[in-house]
C-alpha positions as CSV (number, residue, x, y, z in Angstrom):
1,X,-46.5,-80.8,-37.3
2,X,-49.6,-79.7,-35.2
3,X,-50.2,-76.6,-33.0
4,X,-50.1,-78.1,-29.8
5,X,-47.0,-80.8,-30.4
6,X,-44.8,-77.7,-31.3
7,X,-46.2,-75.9,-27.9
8,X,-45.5,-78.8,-26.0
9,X,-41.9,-79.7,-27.5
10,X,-41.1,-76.0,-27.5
11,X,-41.6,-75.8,-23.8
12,X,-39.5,-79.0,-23.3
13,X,-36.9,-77.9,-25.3
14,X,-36.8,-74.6,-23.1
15,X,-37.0,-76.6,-19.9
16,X,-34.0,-78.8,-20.6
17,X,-31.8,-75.9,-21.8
18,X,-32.9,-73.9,-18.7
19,X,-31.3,-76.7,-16.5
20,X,-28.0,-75.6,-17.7
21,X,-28.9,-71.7,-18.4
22,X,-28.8,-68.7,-16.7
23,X,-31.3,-69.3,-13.4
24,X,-30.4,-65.7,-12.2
25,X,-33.6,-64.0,-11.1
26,X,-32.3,-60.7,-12.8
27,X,-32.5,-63.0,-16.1
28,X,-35.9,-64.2,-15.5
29,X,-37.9,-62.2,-18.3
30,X,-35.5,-62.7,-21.0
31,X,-35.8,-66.6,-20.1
32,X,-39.6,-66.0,-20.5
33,X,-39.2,-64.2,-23.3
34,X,-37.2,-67.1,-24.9
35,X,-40.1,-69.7,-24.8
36,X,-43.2,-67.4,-25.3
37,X,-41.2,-66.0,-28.8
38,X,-41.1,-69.6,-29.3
39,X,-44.6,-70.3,-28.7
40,X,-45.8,-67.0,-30.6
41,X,-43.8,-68.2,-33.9
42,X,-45.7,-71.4,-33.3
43,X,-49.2,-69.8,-33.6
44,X,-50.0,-70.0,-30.0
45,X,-53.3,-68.3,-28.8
46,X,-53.6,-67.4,-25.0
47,X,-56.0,-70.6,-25.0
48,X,-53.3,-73.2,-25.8
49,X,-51.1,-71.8,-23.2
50,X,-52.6,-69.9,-20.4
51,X,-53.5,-72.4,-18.1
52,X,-52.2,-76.1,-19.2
53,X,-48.8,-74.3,-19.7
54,X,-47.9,-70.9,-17.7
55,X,-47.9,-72.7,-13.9
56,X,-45.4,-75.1,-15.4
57,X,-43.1,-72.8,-17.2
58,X,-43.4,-70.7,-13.5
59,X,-42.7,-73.9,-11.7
60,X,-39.6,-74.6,-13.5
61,X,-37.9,-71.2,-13.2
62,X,-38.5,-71.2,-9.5
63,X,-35.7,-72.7,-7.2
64,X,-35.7,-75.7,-5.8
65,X,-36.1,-76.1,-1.8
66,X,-32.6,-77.1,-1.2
67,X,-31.1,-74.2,-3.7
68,X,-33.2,-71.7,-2.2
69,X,-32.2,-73.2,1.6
70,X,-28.6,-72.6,0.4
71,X,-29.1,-69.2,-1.1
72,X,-30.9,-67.5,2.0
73,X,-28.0,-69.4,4.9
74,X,-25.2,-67.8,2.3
75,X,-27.2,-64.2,2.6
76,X,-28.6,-64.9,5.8
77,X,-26.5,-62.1,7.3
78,X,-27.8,-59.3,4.8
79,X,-31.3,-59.9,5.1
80,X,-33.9,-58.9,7.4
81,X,-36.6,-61.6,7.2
82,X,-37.0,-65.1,7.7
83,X,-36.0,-68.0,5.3
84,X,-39.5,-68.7,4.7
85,X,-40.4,-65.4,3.7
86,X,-37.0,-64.9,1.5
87,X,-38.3,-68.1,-0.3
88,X,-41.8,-66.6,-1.2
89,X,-40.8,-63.1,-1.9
90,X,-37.9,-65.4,-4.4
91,X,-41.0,-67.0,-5.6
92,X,-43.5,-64.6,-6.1
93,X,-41.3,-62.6,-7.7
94,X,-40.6,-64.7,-10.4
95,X,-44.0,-65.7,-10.9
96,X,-44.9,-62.0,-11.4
97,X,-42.3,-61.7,-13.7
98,X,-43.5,-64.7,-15.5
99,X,-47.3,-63.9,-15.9
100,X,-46.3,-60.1,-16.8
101,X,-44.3,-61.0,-20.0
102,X,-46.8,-63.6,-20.7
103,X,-49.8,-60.9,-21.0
104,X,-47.1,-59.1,-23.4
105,X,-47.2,-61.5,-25.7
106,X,-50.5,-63.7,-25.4
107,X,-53.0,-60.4,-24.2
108,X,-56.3,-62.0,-22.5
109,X,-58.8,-59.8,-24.1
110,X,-58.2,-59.9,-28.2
111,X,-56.8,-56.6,-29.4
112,X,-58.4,-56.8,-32.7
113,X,-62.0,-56.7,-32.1
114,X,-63.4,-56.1,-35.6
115,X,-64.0,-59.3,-37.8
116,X,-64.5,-57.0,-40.7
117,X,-61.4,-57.2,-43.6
118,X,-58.8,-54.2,-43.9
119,X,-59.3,-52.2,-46.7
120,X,-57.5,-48.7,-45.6
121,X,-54.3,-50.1,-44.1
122,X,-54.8,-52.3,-41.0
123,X,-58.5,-50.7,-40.6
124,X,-62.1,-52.2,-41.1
125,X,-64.3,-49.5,-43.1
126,X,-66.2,-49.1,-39.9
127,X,-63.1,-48.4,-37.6
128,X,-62.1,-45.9,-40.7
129,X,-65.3,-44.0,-40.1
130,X,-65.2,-44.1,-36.6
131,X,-61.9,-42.4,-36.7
132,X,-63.0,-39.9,-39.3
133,X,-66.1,-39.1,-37.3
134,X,-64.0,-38.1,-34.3
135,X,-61.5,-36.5,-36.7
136,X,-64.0,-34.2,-38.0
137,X,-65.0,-33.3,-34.5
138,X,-62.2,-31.1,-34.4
139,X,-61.4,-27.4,-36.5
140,X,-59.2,-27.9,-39.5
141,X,-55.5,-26.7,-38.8
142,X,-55.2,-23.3,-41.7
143,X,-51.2,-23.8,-42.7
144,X,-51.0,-20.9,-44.7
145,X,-51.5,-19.0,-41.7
146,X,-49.4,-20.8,-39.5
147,X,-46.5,-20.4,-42.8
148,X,-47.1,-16.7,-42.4
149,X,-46.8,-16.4,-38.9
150,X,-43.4,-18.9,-39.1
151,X,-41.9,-16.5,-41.6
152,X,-42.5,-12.7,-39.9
153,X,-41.2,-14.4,-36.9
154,X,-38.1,-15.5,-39.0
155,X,-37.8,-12.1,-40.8
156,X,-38.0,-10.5,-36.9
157,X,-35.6,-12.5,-35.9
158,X,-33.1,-11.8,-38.3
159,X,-33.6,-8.5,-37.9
160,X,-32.7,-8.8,-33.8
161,X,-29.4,-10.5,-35.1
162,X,-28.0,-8.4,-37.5
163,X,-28.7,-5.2,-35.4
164,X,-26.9,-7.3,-32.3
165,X,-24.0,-7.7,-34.9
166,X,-23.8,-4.6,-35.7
167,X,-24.1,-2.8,-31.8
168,X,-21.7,-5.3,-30.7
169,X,-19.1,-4.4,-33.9
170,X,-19.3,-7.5,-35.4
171,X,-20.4,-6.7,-38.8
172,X,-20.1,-4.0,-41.3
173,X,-17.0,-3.0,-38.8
174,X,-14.8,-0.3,-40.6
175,X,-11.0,-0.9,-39.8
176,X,-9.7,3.1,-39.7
């Protein structure tokens, strides 16, 4: 099946089973989640998505007029703003949430920059270098010192306890 028909029946799928899901703005990024794992398991590229697709997923997740009329008269008496204000902040907010998972999974600048094939691990030969080069920048860490140092402070240490044992009577104690 093509790119764009699983896109497009993915995001209907979602939109119909959001209907009946969870609308809850607390759940909001897990319902985003949902479609753009979808969408990512379809091969979906921040092209295909970004703008033909991200205002309508936003759109759907946002309350109707008449819920959001309901919601603010129930908490009318908790709130401190007007019902026009309660329904944009309602908005915005999920909006926000949307476009911020969104940019988790479909970045707008491409992370992976260099065209060139991976040959040590998930690096390019000229990445590789460039890391060595700044590597090398810095001195080159002597262990056998740092082994030396590791043990007389161990062998000091040991010494402080088994003196403390035997001042406080806890070892080599003679029972007369």
């Amino acid at each position: 099946m093509d790119k764009n028909k699983l896109i497009e029946l993915a995001f209907i799928e979602w939109a119909a089973n959001f209907k009946s899901g969870d609308k809850k703005t607390k759940n909001a990024r897990n319902n985003f989640e949902e479609l753009f794992q979808k969408w990512k398991d379809a091969e979906a590229v921040f092209d295909d998505v970004y703008e033909s697709y991200l205002p309508k997923v936003i759109k759907t997740h946002q309350p109707l007029p008449s819920v959001a009329r309901s919601v603010y008269k129930n908490l009318k008496s908790k709130l401190d703003k007007s019902e026009k204000e309660f329904i944009e902040e309602w908005n915005d907010s999920i909006e926000a949430t949307a476009t911020e998972v969104f940019f988790e999974f479909f970045p707008a600048t491409p992370v992976d920059h260099d065209p060139e094939p991976k040959v040590y691990g998930s690096m390019s030969a000229t990445e590789y270098k460039a890391q060595r080069r700044y590597a090398d920048q810095f001195p080159t860490l002597n262990t056998d010192e740092l082994v030396k140092r590791w043990r007389d402070q161990l062998e000091y240490n040991l010494d402080v306890e088994d003196t403390l044992q035997n001042v406080l009577g806890d070892k080599n104690e003679t029972n007369s």
